[in-house]
C-alpha positions in Angstrom: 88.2 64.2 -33.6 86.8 63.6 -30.3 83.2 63.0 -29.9 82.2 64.0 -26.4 78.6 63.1 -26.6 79.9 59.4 -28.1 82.1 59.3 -25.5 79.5 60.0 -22.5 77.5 57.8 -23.9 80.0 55.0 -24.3 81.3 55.5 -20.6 77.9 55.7 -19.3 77.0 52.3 -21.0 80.5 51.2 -19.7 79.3 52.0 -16.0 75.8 50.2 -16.2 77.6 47.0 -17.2 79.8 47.0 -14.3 77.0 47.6 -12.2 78.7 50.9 -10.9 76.9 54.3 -9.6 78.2 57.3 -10.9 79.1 57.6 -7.2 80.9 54.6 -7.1 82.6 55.6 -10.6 83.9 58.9 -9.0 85.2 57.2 -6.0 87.1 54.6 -8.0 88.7 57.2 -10.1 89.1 59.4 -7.1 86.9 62.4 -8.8 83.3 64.1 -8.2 80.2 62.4 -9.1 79.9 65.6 -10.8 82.4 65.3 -13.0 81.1 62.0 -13.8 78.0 63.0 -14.9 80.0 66.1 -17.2 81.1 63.7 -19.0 77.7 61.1 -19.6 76.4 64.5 -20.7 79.1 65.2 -22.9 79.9 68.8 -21.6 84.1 67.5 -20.6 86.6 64.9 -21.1 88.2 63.9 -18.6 92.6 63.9 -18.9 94.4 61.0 -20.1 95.3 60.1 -16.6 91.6 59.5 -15.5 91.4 58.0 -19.6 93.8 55.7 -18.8 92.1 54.6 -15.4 88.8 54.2 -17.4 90.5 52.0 -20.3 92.2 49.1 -17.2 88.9 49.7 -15.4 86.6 48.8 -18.5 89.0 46.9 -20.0 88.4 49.0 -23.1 90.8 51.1 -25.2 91.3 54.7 -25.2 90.2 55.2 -28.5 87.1 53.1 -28.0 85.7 54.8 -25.8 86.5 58.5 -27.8 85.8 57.6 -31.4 82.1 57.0 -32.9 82.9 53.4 -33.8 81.0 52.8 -37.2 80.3 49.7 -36.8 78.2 49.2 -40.0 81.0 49.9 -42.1 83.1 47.3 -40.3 80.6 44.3 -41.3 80.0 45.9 -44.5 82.9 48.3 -45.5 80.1 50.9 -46.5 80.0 54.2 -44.4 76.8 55.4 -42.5 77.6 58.8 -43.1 76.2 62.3 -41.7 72.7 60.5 -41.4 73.7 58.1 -38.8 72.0 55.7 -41.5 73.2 52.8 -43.8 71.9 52.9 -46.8 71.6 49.5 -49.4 68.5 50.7 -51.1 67.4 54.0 -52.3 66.9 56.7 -49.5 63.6 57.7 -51.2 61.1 55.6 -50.3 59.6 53.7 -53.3 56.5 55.0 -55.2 54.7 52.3 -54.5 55.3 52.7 -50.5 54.8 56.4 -50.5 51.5 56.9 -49.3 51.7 54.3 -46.5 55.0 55.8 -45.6 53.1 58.9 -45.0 50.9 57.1 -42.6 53.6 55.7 -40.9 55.2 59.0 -40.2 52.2 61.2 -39.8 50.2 58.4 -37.4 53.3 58.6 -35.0 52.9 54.7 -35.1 56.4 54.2 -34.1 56.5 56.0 -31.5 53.0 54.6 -30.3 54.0 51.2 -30.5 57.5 52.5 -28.5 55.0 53.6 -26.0 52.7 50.4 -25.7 56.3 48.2 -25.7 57.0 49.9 -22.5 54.1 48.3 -20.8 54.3 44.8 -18.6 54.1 41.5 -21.4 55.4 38.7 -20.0 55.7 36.8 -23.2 58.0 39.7 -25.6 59.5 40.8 -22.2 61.0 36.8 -21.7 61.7 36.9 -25.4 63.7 40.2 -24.8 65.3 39.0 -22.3 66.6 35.5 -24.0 68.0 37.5 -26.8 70.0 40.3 -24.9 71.5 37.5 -22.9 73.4 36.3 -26.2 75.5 39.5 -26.4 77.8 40.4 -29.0 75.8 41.8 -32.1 72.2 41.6 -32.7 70.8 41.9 -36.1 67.1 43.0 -36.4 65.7 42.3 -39.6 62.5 43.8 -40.9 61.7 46.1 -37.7 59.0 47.7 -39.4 56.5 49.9 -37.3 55.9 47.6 -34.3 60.5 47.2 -34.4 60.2 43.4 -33.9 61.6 42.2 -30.8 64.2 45.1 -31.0 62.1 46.6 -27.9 61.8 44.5 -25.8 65.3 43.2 -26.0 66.1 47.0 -25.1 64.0 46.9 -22.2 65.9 43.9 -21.1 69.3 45.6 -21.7 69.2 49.2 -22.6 73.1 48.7 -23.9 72.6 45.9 -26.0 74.4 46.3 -29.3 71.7 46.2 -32.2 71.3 47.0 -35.9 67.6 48.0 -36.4 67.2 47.2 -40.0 64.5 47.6 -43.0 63.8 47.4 -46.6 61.9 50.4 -45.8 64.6 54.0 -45.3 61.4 55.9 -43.9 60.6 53.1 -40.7 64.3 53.2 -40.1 64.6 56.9 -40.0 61.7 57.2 -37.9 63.1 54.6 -35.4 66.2 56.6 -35.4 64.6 60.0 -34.6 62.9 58.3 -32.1 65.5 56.4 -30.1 67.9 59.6 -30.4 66.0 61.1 -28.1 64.3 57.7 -25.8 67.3 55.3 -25.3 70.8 56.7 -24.1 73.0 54.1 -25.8 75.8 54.4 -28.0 75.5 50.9 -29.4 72.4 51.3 -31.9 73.1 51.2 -35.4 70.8 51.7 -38.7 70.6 50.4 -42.1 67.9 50.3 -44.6 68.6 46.9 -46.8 66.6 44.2 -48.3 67.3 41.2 -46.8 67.2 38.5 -49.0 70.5 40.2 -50.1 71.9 40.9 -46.5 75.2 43.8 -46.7 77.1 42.0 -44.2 80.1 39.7 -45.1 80.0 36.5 -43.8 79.7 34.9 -39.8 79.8 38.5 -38.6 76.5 38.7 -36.4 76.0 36.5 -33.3 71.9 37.2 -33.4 69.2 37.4 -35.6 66.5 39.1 -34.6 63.2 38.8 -36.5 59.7 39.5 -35.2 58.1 39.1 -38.2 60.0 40.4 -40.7 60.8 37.2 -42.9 57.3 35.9 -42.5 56.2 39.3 -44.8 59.4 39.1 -47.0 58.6 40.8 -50.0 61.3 38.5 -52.0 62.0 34.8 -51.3 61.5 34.2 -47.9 63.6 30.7 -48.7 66.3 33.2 -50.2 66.0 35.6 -46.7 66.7 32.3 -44.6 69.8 31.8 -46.4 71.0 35.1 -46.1 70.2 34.9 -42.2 72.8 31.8 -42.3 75.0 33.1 -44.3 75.8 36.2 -42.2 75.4 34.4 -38.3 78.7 33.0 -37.0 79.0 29.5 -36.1 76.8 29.0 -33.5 75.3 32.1 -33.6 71.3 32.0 -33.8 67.8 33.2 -35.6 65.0 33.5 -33.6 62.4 34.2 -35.4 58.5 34.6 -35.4 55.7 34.3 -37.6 52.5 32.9 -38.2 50.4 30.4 -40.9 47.5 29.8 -41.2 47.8 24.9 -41.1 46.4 22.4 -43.8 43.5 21.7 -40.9 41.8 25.2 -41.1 42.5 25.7 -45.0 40.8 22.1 -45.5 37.4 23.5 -43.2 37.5 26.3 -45.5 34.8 26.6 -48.4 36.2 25.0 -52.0 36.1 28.0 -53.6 37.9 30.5 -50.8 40.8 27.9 -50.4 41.4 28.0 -54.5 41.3 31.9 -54.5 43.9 32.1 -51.3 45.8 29.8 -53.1 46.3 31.5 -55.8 46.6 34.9 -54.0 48.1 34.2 -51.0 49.9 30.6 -50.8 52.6 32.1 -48.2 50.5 32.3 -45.7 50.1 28.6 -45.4 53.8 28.2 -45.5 55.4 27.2 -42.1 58.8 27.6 -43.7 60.6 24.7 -41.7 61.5 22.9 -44.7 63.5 26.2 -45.8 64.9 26.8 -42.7 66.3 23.2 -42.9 67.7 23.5 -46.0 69.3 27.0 -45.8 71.5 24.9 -43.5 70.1 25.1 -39.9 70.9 22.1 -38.0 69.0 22.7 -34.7 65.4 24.2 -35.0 63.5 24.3 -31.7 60.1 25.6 -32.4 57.4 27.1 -29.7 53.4 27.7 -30.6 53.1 30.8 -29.1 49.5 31.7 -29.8 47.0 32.0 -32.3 45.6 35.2 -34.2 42.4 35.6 -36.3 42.0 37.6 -40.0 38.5 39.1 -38.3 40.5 41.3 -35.5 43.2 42.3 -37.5 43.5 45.5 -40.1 45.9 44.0 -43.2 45.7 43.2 -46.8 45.4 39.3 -45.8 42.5 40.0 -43.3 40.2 42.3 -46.0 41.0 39.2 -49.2 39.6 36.7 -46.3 36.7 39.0 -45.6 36.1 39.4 -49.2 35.7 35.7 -49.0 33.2 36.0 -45.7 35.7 33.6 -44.2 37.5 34.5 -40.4 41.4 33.0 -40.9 42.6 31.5 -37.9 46.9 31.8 -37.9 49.2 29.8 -36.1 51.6 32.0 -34.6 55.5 30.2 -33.5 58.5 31.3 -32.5 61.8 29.3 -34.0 65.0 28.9 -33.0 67.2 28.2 -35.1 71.4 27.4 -34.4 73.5 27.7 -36.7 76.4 24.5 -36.1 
């Protein structure tokens, strides 16, 4: 069956890339810009004569441009289904998750930290911008609330091809509902996973996103790395960003708060470049990007280290990491 909204979508996405108006579309193809824009809306197709113009034009096949490519069942051989969503974990969100699932949804924080994306950063705007310019498929893991650099590499390129990923179904539904309606792109996919046991079959994805979300791994961060590995493509990248807090500011720290975050908390002095090393990375570029302190921040680390009247200073880096 033919999906005209897919399809206007797909040929809109088409146009952008080849840096063509809808006016200059209609004149190749020897049409109305109006019909043009029929079809981005998805109100007509257009015959196979103009269909076959459109497949040499874009270099594209007919059917690719009217069938709703599932492209998570391609990498995965699971179906989205009617949702639009992949599912690897339970759909319900897990008892333990409930209540801040409900603020999640209820605090529109998705959809205010879509909004405060949008405005000028040069740091995550570059960082967008890198990552787009990789192409092919880009895998962000652990979007979360804030969606990782998912954003701002859609800021960069509004087409770019990207599965928005998280252990948690609600943040990947909200995303969903949300970029329905923000970001006219046919190439966003979904799927809720954990990713220390990543869906995908192997060397399928040419970029890894991750803004964060291995750095709060709920499983074996050590065990997520692996996975990241074992689903890139040769050559095919992670960038990745997190923060720890050194041995420097943990050694200035009181004897008795360094034993207790020790014992509570030892990943957060864990750079994790010994892990990335031996999950197989051969090329690891890091980049300090900053620094962050537990005293201006609302999180479960930041209230144990003002329990402990102590302010935690983290390192914050971005990685890049090739796979060879």
């Amino acid at each position: 069956m033919v999906n005209k909204i897919h399809f206007g979508k797909r040929i809109a996405a088409l146009r952008r890339k080849a840096g063509l108006s809808q006016t200059d579309l209609a004149e190749k193809l020897g049409v109305t810009s109006q019909a043009v824009s029929k079809w981005e809306c998805g109100n007509a197709v257009p015959d196979i004569d103009i269909l076959l113009e459109l497949s040499r034009l874009h270099k594209v096949t007919i059917n690719e441009m009217l069938e709703d490519m599932d492209l998570l069942r391609e990498l995965t051989g699971v179906e989205t289904g009617r949702s639009g969503i992949a599912y690897f974990v339970p759909e319900q969100e897990r008892d333990c998750n409930v209540e801040w699932a409900d603020e999640v949804r209820g605090g529109s924080w998705i959809k205010r930290n879509w909004e405060r994306s949008r405005a000028a950063d040069a740091y995550m705007d570059a960082l967008g911008k890198q990552i787009a310019s990789c192409h092919g498929i880009i895998l962000e893991i652990g979007a979360g609330p804030g969606g990782g650099y998912m954003p701002y590499v859609l800021k960069a390129d509004p087409d770019a091809t990207i599965i928005i990923s998280d252990l948690s179904p609600t943040v990947v539904s909200e995303w969903k509902s949300l970029l329905d309606k923000t970001v006219d792109s046919p190439n966003l996919y979904y799927a809720a996973f954990d990713f220390c046991h990543m869906p995908f079959r192997d060397s399928c994805i040419d970029v890894i996103s991750d803004g964060g979300g291995i750095g709060n791994c709920e499983g074996e961060k050590a065990k997520a790395l692996k996975e990241a590995f074992r689903v890139l493509k040769p050559g095919g990248r992670l960038i990745t960003s997190t923060g720890f807090v050194n041995k420097e500011t943990l050694a200035a720290l009181p004897a008795e708060a360094q034993k207790i975050l020790l014992e509570k908390r030892p990943d957060v002095f864990e750079d994790l470049y010994e892990d990335t090393v031996l999950a197989g990375f051969g090329k690891i570029d890091s980049v300090i990007s900053g620094c962050w302190y537990t005293d201006d921040d609302e999180s479960t680390i930041a209230d144990l280290a003002r329990s402990l009247g102590v302010n935690l200073k983290f390192t914050s880096y971005t990685r890049y990491c090739t796979k060879e």
